[in-house]
Legacy VTK file of the C-alpha trace (Angstrom):
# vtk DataFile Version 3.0
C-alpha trace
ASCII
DATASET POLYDATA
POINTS 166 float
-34.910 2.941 18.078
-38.670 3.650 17.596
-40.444 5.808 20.126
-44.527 5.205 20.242
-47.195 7.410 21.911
-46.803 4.833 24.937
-43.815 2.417 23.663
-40.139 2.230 23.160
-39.199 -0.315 20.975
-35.060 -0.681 20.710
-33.308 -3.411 18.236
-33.325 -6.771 20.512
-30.080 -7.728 21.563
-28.909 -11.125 23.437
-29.567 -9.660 27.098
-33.602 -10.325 25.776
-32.852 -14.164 25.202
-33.791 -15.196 28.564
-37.059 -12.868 28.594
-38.238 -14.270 25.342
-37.756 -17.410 26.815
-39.907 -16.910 29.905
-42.482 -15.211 27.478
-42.766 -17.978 25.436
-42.811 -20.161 27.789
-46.340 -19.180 28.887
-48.664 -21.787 27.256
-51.050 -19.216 26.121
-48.554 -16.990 24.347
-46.560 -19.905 22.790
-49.888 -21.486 21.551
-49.408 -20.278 17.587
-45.388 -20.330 18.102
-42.992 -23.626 17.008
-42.396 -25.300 20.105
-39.001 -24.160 20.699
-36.919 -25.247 23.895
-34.930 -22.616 25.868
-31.824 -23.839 24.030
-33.453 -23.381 20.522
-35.136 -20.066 21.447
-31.803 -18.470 22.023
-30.184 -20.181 19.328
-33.621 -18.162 16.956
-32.854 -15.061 19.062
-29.007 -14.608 18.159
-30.430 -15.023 14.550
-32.810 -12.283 15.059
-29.808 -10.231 16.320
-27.756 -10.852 13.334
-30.300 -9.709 11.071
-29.701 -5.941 12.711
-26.035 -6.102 11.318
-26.739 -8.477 7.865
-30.037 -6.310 6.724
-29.956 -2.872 8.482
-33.483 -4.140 10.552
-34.886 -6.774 12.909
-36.923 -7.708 15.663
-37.141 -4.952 18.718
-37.975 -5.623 22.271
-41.026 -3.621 22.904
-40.736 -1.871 26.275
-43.662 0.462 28.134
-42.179 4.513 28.011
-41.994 5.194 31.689
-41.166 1.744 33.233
-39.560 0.199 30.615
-41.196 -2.858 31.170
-40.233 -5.362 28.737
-43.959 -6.619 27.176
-42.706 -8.605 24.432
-40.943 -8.316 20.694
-42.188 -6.894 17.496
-40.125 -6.296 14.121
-38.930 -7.380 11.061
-38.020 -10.918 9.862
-36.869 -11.753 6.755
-37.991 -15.406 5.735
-35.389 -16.884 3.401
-37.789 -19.623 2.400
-40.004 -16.432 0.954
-37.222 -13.715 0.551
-40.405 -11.611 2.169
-40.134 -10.008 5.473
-42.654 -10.127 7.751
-43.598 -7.854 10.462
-44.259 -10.168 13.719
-45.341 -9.417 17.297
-45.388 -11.716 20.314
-46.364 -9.895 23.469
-46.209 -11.107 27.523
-50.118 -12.212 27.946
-50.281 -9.317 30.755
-49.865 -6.912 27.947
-52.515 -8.195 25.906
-55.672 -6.658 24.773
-54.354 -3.130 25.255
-53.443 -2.188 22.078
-49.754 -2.449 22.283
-49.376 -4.774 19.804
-51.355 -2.577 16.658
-48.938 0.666 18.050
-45.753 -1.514 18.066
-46.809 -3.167 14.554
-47.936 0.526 12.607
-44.549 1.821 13.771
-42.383 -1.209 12.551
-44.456 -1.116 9.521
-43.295 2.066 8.514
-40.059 1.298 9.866
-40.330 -1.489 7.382
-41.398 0.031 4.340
-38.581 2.880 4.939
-36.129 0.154 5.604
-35.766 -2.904 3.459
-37.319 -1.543 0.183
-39.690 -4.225 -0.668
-43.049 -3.174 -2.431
-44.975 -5.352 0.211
-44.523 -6.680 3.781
-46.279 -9.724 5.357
-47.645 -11.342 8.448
-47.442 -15.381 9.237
-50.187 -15.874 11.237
-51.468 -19.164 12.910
-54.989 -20.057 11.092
-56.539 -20.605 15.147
-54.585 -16.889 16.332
-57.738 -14.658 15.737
-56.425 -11.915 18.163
-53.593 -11.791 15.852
-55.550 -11.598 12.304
-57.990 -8.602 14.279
-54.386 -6.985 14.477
-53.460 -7.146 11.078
-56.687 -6.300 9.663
-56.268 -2.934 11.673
-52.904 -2.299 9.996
-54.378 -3.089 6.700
-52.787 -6.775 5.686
-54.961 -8.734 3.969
-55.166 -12.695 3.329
-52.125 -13.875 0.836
-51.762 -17.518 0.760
-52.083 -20.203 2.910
-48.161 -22.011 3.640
-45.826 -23.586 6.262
-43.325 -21.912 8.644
-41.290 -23.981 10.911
-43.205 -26.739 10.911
-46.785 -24.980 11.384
-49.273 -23.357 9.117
-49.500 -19.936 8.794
-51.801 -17.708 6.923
-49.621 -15.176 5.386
-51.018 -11.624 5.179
-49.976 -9.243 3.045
-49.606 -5.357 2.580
-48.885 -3.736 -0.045
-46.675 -0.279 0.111
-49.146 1.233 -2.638
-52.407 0.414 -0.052
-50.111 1.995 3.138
-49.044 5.421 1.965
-52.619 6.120 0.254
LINES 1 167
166 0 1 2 3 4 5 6 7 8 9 10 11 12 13 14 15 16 17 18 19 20 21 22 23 24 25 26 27 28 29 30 31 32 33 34 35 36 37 38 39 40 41 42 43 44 45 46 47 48 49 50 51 52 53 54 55 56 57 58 59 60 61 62 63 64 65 66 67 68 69 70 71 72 73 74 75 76 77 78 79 80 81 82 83 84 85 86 87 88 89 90 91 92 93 94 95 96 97 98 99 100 101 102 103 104 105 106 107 108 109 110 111 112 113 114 115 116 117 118 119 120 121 122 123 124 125 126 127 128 129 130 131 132 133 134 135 136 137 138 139 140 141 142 143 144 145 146 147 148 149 150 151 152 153 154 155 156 157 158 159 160 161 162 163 164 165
């Protein structure tokens, strides 16, 4: 568990499935996301939960301190395809454009570096999602390569431990 200045963000479990569904589900978050069907996206979200117990990190559900709202997930993914792990954030549109998705990212970025031992995390980011890429160019990422994930492009972003802790 990761506590933020105004976040708690606790390892996502199955009980999320059906939020992350309904999140999704909203046409203007699940514009840059594969075009999963409720089925599929709890099928991806058990696989999120497995990472916790196969890698020692994962995604968490991000949840406002006080209400404990649920605003959306944020974590660590580990992309066989790239043995890289990415830190990703998908938040309810009603959270939007109030920071919470920089604070959730920093802290799982540190989380990150602490955790799986890599010399450099990434982002997957759709080319269109510029709300996204102003995120990561706050944390510090920086454009990697171009590729595919799940069907869709993605610009991956990348950030080097050496460039975080200086």
């Amino acid at each position: 568990m990761i506590t933020t200045e105004r976040l708690f963000l606790r390892p996502l479990t199955l009980d999320d499935a059906d939020r992350i569904v309904e999140m999704q589900s909203d046409p203007e978050v699940g514009r840059y996301l594969p075009a999963f069907d409720a089925e599929r996206t709890r099928e991806r979200v058990g696989h999120f939960v497995a990472q916790w117990a196969e890698r020692g990190y994962g995604l968490f559900a991000v949840e406002r301190k006080g209400t404990g709202d649920f605003l959306g997930r944020v974590g660590l993914i580990h992309w066989e395809q790239f043995d890289e792990v990415e830190v990703g954030w998908t938040l309810r549109r009603d959270a939007w454009g109030h920071g919470y998705a920089t604070e959730a990212a920093r802290a799982c970025v540190d989380f990150g570096f602490a955790r799986c031992g890599k010399p450099y995390l990434t982002c997957n980011i759709h080319p269109d999602n510029a709300p996204s890429f102003r995120v990561a160019e706050r944390l510090g990422y920086r454009r990697f390569r171009e590729d595919t994930l799940l069907g869709m492009p993605v610009v991956v972003n990348r950030l080097d431990r050496s460039a975080h802790s200086a």
